[in-house]
C-alpha positions as CSV (number, residue, x, y, z in Angstrom):
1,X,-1.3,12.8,-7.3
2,X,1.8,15.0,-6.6
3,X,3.0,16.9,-9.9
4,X,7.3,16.9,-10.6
5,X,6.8,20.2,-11.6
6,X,4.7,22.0,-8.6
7,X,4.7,21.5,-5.4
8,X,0.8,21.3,-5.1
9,X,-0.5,17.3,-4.5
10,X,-3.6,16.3,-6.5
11,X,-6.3,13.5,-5.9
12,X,-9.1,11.8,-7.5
13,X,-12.0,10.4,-5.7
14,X,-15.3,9.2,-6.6
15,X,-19.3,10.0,-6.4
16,X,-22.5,8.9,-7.5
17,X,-23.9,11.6,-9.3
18,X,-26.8,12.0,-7.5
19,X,-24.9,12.5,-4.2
20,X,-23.0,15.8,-5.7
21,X,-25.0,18.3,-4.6
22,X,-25.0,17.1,-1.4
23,X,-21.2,16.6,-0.8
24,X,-18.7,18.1,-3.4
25,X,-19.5,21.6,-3.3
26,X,-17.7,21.2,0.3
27,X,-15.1,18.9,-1.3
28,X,-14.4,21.6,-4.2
29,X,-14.5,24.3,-2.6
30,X,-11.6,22.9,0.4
31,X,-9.6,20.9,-2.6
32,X,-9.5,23.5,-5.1
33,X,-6.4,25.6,-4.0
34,X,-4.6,22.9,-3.0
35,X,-4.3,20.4,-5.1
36,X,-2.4,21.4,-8.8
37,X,-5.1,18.7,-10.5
38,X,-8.1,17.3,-8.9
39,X,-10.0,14.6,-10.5
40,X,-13.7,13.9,-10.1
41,X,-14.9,10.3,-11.8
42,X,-18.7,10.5,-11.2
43,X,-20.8,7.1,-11.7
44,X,-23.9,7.6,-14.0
45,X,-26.3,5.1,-13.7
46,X,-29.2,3.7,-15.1
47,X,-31.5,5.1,-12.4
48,X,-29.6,8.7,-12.9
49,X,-30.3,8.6,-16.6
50,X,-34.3,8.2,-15.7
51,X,-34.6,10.9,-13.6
52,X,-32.8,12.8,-15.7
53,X,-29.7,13.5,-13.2
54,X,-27.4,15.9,-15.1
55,X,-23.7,16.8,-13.5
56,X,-24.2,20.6,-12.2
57,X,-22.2,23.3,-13.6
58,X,-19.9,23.9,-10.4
59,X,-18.1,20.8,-11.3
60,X,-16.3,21.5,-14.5
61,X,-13.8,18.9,-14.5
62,X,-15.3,15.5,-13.5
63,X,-14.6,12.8,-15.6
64,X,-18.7,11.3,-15.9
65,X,-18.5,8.1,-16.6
66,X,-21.6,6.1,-17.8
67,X,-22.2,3.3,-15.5
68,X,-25.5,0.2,-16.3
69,X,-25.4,-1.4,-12.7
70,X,-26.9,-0.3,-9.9
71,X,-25.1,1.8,-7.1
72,X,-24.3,-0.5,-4.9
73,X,-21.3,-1.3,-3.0
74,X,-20.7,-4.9,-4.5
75,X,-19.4,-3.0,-7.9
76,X,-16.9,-0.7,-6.6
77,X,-13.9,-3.4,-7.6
78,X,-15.5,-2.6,-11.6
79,X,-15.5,0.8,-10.9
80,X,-12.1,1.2,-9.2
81,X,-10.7,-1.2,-12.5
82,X,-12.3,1.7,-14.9
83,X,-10.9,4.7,-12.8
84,X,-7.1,2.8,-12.8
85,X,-7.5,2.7,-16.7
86,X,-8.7,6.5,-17.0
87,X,-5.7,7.7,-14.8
88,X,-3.2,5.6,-16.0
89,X,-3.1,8.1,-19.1
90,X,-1.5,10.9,-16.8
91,X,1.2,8.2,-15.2
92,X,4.1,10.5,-17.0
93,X,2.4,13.5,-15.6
94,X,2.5,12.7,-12.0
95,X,4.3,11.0,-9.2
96,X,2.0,9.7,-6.8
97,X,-2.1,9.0,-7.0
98,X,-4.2,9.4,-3.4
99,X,-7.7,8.0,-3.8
100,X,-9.9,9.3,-1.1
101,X,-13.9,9.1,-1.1
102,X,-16.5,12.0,-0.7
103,X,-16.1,12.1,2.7
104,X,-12.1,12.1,3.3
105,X,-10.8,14.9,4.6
106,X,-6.8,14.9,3.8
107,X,-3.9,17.2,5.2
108,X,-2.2,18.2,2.2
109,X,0.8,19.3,4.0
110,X,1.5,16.4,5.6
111,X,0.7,13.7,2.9
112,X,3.5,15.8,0.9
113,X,5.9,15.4,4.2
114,X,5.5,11.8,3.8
115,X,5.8,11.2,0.3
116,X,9.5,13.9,0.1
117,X,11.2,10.7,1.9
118,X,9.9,8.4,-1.0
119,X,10.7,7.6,-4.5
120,X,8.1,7.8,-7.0
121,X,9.7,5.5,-9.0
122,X,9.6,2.6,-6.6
123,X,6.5,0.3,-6.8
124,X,4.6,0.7,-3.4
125,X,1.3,1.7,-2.0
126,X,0.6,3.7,1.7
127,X,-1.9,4.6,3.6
128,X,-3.9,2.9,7.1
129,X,-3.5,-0.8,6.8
130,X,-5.4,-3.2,7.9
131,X,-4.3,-6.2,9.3
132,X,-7.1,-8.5,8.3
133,X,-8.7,-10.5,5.5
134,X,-5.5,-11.3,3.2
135,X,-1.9,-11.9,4.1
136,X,0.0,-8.9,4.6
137,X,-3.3,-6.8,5.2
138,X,-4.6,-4.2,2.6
139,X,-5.1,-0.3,2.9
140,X,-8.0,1.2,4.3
141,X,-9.9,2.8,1.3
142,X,-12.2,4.7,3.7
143,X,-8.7,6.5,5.0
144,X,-7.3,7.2,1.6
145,X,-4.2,5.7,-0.2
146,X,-1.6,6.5,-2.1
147,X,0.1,4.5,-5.4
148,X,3.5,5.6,-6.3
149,X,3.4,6.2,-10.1
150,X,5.3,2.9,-10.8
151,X,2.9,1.5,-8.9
152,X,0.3,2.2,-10.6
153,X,2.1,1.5,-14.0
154,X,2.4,-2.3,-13.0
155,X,-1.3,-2.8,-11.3
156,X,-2.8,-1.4,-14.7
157,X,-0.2,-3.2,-17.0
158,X,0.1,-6.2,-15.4
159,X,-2.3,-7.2,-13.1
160,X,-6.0,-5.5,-13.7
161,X,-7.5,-7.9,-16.0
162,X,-4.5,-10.1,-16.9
163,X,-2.9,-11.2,-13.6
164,X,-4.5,-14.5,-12.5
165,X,-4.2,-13.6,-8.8
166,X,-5.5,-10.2,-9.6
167,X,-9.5,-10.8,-8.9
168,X,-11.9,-10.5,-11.7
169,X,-15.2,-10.8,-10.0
170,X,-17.1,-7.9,-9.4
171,X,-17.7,-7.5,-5.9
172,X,-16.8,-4.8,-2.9
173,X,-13.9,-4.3,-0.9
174,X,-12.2,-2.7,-3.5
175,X,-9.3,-1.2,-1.3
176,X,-8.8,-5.2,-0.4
177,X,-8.5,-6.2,-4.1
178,X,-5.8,-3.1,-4.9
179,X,-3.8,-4.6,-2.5
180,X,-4.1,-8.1,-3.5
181,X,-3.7,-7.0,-7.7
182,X,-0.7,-4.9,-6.1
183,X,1.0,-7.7,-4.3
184,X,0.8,-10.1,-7.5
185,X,3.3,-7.9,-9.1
186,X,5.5,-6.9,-6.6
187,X,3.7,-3.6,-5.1
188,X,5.6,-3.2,-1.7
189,X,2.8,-2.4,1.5
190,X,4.4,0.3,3.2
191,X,3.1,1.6,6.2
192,X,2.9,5.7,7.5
193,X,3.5,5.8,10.8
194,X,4.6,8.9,13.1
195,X,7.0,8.8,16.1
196,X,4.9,7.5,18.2
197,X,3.7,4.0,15.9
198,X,0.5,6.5,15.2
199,X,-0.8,5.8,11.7
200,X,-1.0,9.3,9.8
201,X,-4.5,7.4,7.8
202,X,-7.2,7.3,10.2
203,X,-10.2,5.5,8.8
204,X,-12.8,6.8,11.4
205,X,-13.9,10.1,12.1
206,X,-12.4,12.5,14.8
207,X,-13.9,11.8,17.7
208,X,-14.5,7.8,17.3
209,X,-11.7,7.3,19.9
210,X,-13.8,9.3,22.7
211,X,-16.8,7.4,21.7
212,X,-15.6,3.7,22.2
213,X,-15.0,2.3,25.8
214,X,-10.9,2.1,26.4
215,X,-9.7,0.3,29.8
216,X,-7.5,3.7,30.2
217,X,-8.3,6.9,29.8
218,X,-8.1,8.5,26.9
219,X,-5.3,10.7,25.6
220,X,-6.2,14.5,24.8
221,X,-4.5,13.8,21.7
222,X,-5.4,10.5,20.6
223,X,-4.3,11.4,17.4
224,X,-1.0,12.1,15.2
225,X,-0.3,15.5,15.3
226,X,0.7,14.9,11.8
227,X,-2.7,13.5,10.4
228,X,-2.9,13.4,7.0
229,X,-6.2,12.2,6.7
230,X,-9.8,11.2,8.5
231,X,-12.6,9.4,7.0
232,X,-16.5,9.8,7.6
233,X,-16.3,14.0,7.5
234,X,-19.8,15.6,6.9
235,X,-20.2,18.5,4.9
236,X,-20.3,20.9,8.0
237,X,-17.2,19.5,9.4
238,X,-15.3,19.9,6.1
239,X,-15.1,23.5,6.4
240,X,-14.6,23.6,10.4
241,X,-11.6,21.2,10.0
242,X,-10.6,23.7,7.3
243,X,-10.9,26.8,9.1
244,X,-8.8,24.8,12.2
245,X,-6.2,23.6,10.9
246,X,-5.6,26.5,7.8
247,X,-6.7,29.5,9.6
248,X,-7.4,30.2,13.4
249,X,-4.1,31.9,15.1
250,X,-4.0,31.2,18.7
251,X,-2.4,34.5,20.1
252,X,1.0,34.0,21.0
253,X,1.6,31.1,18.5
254,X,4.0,31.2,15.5
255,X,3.5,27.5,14.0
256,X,5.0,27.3,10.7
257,X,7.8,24.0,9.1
258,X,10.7,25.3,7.3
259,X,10.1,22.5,4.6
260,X,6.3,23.3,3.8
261,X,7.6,26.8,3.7
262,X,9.6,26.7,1.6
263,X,7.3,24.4,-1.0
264,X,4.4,26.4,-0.7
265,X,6.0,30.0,-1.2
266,X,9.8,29.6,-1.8
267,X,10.5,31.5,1.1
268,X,10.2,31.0,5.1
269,X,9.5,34.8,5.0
270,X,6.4,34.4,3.0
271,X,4.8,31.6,5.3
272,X,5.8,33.6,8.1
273,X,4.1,36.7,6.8
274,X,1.1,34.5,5.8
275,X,1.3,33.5,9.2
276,X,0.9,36.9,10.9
């Protein structure tokens, strides 16, 4: 989520709360100063309640939210429908809403480089879309996507659990139903693309491109240079991304956008000084 009044983004993504220890210690500690909100829905379930699972103290802010099926994939469609509800309350407070799972990495910097050129106001969703299973294709949920506010406004109001082409069952592919519910009521698909026709989502890890055979060789930078997201990070990997990207200074090498800049500190001097 991007807030009108900072220029820090915000997300929300979801865990089972017996996979927290295990994974959002890394997420928190990378999304903590750089996203203005950050919210955590956790999925209690009946097994969790049993053993007696209980939400650790390093996670002040997530939303737990009691949950009497099992954790499995074919109710993610219910649980996405509960989240939508929950974070429609904020739709005043923000402009756009990224949903990214446990294991997303995201480029802040860039998602807000894409979003600038968009109007919040406009009903449309973004992210990696696939071209597959329903006319038009759906957005990669793996990758991460974003709602514009008034998108979510109308998938909540109008389609979740009154639209009659908005599905009801509850079942997985839950990044293919938000698409469909979105379409019913006129949710344009938008795709992020760089110069090249590179999409910005990428829905497999970092080095899936050097691991499948390709009938040429393989660029050194299969990749957009403005990535704004990769799915499938581990732990490990969340902080070496971090440290990459945020702060090794190759010698020689001022790298700094004027825009970012002069979000982030209000001056190109202070980046630049950050920078040095």
């Amino acid at each position: 989520m991007f807030s009108p009044a900072s220029s820090c983004p915000c997300c929300k993504f979801i865990a089972q709360l017996h996979s927290i220890k295990l994974k959002f210690k890394n997420y928190f500690h990378y999304c903590e100063h750089r996203f203005s909100s950050l919210f955590l829905f956790v999925f209690s379930s009946i097994r969790d309640a049993h053993t007696h699972t209980r939400k650790p103290p390093m996670l002040p802010r997530a939303t737990e939210l009691n949950f009497t099926k099992p954790e499995v994939k074919k109710h993610l469609w219910h649980k996405m429908r509960v989240i939508l509800q929950q974070i429609y309350r904020f739709r005043d407070q923000y402009e756009y809403f990224y949903k990214a799972d446990d294991d997303t990495f995201a480029v802040v910097e860039n998602l807000k480089r894409v979003l600038r050129k968009h109007n919040p106001d406009r009903p449309f969703m973004t992210g990696h879309r696939w071209q597959l299973k329903i006319p038009g294709g759906y957005f990669s949920g793996g990758a991460g996507y974003v709602l514009s506010r008034e998108a979510l406004k109308r998938i909540v109001e109008k389609a979740i659990f009154k639209h009659p082409q908005c599905p009801n069952t509850d079942e997985a592919m839950e990044d293919v139903k938000m698409s469909i519910c979105g379409n019913a009521v006129g949710v344009e698909r938008i795709d992020s693309l760089d110069e090249r026709g590179e999409s910005l989502f990428c829905p497999f890890d970092m080095k899936y491109p050097f691991d499948h055979y390709k009938p040429e060789p393989v660029s050194t930078n299969p990749n957009s240079d403005r990535q704004i997201s990769f799915h499938y990070v581990t732990p490990f990997m969340m902080y070496l991304i971090e440290f990459l990207v945020y702060y090794l200074k190759p010698a020689g090498m001022e790298i700094y956008d004027d825009e970012i800049a002069m979000d982030n500190c209000g001056s190109i001097g202070c980046l630049r000084s950050t920078f040095r």
